[in-house]
N, C-alpha and C positions, 0 to 999 in steps of 0.2 A: 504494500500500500504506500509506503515510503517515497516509491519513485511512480508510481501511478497516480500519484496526489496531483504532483507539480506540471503533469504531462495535460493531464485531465482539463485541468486548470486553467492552464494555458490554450489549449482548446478551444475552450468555452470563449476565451475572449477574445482571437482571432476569427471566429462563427458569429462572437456579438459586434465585432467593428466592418465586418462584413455585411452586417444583415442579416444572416441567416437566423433561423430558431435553432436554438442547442439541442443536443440530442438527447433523450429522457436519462437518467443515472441507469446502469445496467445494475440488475439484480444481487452481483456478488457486491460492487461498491456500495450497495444501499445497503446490502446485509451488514457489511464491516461498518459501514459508517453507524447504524443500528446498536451494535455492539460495543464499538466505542462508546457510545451516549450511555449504553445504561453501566458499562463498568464505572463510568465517572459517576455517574446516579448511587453506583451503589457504593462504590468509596466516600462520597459524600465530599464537604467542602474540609474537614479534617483533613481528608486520606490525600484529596488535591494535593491541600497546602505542602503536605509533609512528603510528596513527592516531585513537587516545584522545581527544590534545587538538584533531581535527578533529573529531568525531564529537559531538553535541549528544543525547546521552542521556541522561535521567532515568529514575531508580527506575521512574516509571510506563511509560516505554518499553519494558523490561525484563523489569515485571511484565507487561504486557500480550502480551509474545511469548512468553511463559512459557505465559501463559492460552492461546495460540493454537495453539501448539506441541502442547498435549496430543493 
């Protein structure tokens, strides 16, 4: 998912400065992205925090599962 995040991503906004309509999320990236949402749910905002400083995230991480999410 790592390297299919950025690709995705990028995608989507080469298709949007085109005009075109983006293509629906495929099934396994909605699964993962699915999956993700409820592990953070169930870790809760404790487990978050206290995983922060392992976690190697940047804005563009962020904004890109934002984009992915929709």
């Amino acid at each position: 998912m790592l390297l299919q995040r950025p690709l995705r991503a990028k995608g989507i906004l080469l298709l949007r400065e085109s005009g075109m309509d983006e293509p629906p999320i495929d099934a396994e990236t909605r699964d993962r992205l699915a999956e993700l949402a409820q592990l953070e749910r169930a870790m809760g905002k404790a487990g978050m925090l206290a995983l922060r400083p392992l976690m190697i995230a940047t804005g563009r991480d962020i904004w890109q599962l934002t984009l992915l999410g929709r």
